[in-house]
N, C-alpha and C positions, 0 to 999 in steps of 0.2 A: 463806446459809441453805439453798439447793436444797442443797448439799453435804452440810453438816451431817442435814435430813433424810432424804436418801437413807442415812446411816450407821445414824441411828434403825431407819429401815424397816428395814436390813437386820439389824440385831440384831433388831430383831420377827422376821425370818424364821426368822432362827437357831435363835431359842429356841420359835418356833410348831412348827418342824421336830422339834426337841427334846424338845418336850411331849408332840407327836401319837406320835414313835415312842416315847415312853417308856410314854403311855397303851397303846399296845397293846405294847410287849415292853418292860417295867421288868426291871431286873436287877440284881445283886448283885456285891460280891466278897469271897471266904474270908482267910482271914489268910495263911494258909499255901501257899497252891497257886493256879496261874493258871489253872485249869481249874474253871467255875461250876457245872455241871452234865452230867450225864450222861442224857442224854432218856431213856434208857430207863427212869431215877427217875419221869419222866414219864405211861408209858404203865402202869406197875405201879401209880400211887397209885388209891386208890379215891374213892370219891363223897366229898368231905368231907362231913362231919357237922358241923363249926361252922362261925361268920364267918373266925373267922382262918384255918381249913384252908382257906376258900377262897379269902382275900386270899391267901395262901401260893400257893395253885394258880394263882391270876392272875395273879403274879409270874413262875413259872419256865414259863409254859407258853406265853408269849410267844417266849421262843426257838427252841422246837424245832417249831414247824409253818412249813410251807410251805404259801404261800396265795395267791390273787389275791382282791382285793375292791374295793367299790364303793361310798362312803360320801359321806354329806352334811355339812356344818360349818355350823351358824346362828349367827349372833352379830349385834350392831349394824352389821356392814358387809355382811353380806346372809347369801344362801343362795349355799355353793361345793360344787358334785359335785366327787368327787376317786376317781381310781382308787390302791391302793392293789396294792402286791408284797411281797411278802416271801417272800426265799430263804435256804436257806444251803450253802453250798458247801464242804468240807472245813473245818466249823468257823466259816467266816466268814461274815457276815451281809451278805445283800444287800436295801436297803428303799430302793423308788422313790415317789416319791410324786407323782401327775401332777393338773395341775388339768385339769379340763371344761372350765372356763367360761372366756370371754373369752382374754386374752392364754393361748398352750399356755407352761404351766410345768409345767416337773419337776424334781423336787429327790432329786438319788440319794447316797444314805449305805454306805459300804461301812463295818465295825465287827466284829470280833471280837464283841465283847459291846455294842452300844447301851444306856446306862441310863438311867434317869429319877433314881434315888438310890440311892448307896451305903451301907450299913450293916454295917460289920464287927463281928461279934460279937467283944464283949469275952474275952480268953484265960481259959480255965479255963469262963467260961458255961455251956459244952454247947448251948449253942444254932446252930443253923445260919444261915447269913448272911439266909434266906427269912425265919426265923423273929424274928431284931434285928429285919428290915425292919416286919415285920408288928407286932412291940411296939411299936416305935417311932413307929409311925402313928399306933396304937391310946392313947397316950401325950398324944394332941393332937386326935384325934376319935374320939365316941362311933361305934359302928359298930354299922347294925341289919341284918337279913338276910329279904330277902321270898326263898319258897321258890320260887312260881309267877310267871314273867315270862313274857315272851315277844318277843325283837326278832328282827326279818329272817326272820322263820318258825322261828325256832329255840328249845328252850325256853331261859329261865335261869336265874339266880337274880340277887336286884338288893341291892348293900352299899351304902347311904348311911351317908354321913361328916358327922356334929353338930360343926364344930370347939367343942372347950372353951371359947375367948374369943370376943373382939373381932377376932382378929390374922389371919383370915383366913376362907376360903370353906366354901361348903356345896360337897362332892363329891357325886355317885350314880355308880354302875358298873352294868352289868349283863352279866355272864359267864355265855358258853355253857357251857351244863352239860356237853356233851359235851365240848370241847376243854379249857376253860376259859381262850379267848381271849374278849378284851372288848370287846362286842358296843356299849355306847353307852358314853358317858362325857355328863356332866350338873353343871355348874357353876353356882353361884347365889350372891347376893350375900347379907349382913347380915339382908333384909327376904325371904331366901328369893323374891326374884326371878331368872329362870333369865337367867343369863347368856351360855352357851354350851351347844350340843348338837353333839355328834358322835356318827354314830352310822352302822354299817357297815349296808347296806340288802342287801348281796350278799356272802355269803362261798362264794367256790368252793372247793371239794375241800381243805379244810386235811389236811394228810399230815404225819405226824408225822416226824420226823427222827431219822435210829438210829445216830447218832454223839453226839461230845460236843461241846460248846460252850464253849470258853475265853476268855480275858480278857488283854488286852494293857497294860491300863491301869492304871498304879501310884498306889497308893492315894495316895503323897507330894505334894503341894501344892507349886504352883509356888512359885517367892521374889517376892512383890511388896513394892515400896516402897509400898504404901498398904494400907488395911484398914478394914474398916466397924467401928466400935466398939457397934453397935445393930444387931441382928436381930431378927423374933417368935421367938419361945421355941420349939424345934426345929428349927431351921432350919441344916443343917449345910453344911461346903465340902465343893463336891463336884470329885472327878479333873476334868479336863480329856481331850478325845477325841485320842490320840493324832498329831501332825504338825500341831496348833493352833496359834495363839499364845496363851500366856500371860500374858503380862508386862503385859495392860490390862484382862482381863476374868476377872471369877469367877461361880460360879454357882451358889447355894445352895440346898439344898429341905428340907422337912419327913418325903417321906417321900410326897406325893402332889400339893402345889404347888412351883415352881420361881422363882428370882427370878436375872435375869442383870445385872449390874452392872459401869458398863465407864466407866472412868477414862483420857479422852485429854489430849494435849496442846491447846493449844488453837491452832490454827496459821492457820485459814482463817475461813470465817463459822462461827458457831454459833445452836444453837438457845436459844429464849428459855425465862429458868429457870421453872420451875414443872411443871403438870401436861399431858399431851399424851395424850388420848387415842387409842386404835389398836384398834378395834374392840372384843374380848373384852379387851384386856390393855391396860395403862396404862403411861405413861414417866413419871418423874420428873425432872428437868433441874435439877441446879446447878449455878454456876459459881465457882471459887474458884481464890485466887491464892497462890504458896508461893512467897515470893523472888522473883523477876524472873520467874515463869512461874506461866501461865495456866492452869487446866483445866476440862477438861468434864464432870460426871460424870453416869451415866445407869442408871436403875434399870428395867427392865424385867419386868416379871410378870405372873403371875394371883391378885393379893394387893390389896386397898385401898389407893386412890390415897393415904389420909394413911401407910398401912404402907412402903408404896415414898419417899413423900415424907422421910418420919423415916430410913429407911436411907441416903440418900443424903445426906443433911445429915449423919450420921456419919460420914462419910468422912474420913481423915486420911488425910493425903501426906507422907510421910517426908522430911523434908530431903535 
């Protein structure tokens, strides 16, 4: 059992790592070219004037600053201060993420490109891969726009996210006007109870970066022998981060929630099937058998514990 949860925890890390660097640098990839953007698109765009120019500017603008910062994480397992970095070095991105409090952990990501969801515009469109991601969002939550914010002394402007169903969360964002990096992040449940806050209390000297920013990561999806035959409605497969393993775990998103989904052997102790919660995010645990072998499968998000529990009962294992 000790075994089996330590593997849970550490897909929780995986995918909290994941979430956190996606909340502040989401990214895209082009059909054509492994090169995302060019910062200098960056420093020429003007003030948006709508929601989506600015969901658009909160997307690409995650890449190109260098910064150090200082943020808080609340959820049901407390309050964590966290020091936050982010570099980038001839194109490639360097993001450390060090905890405050209690046991010193740091989790460092080196990435071409780090994303939260890919959205490749459809050929012929004319749309650019910012602008998929942005319909695509907008496709699944209503998006309103307050002009006057204000986090870490900085102004901003704040986009909450109405999803359309049942099938998942209430988002808020709130982007520095000046950079257009993102300043809290605000997760809330069905009953519009706030689930998570994140939210940067210190951001130092972000410098904007005057090179470009490419992408290593091929759109192509690994070969698995199993597959979820049940998603919520938008919920797409996303690349995998270059030198992973593939072959047990996938990891879907909308467009602004993520769900990581990891199908083992079952060889040692395991965990018991149902719901397991983990602070902000929920597991799902089933167990099922195909032929003479046993597995474990495990749904991990920031989605409703009945939305993770139905995804993983969908699970089929290939003979």
């Amino acid at each position: 059992m000790v075994t089996a949860r330590c593997a849970l925890w550490g897909g929780r890390l995986a995918l909290t790592l994941s979430l956190l660097s996606a909340s502040l640098h989401s990214s895209f990839v082009t059909a054509d070219t492994p090169t995302v953007l060019s910062c200098a698109e960056v420093a020429e765009q003007q003030t948006p004037a709508t929601t989506q120019a600015w969901l658009e500017l909160a997307l690409v603008a995650g890449h190109c600053y260098d910064f150090q910062a200082r943020a808080v994480a609340i959820d049901a397992l407390g309050v964590r201060t966290l020091a936050l970095s982010h570099r980038i070095r001839d194109g490639v991105r360097q993001q450390v993420v060090q905890h405050l409090d209690g046991p010193s952990v740091s989790i460092e990501r080196r990435s071409i490109a780090g994303y939260m969801a890919r959205f490749t515009p459809e050929v012929n469109s004319g749309l650019k891969a910012s602008e998929a991601w942005a319909q695509h969002v907008a496709s699944y939550y209503d998006i309103s726009l307050q002009e006057d914010a204000r986090v870490a002394g900085r102004d901003a402007v704040q986009l909450r996210f109405s999803p359309r169903d049942q099938q998942r969360y209430y988002h808020a964002w709130w982007v520095d006007k000046e950079t257009g990096l993102l300043l809290k992040h605000v997760m809330s449940d069905r009953q519009e109870r706030v689930l998570e806050t994140f939210q940067i209390t210190q951001l130092h000297s972000p410098k904007l970066y005057d090179g470009g920013v490419a992408d290593d990561v091929s759109a192509e999806q690994a070969d698995h022998s199993w597959h979820a035959q049940w998603l919520p409605e938008g919920f797409v497969a996303q690349p995998q981060d270059p030198g992973q393993p593939v072959s047990n775990q996938r990891v879907y998103s909308d467009g602004l929630a993520a769900v990581s989904l990891f199908v083992n052997p079952i060889e040692q102790s395991v965990l018991k099937e149902g719901i397991h919660p983990l602070g902000v995010s929920t597991a799902a645990v089933a167990l099922v058998s195909e032929g003479d072998q046993r597995w474990q499968l495990i749904a991990i998000g920031e989605l409703p514990s009945d939305m993770l529990q139905r995804i993983v009962q969908s699970v089929r294992i290939e003979p």
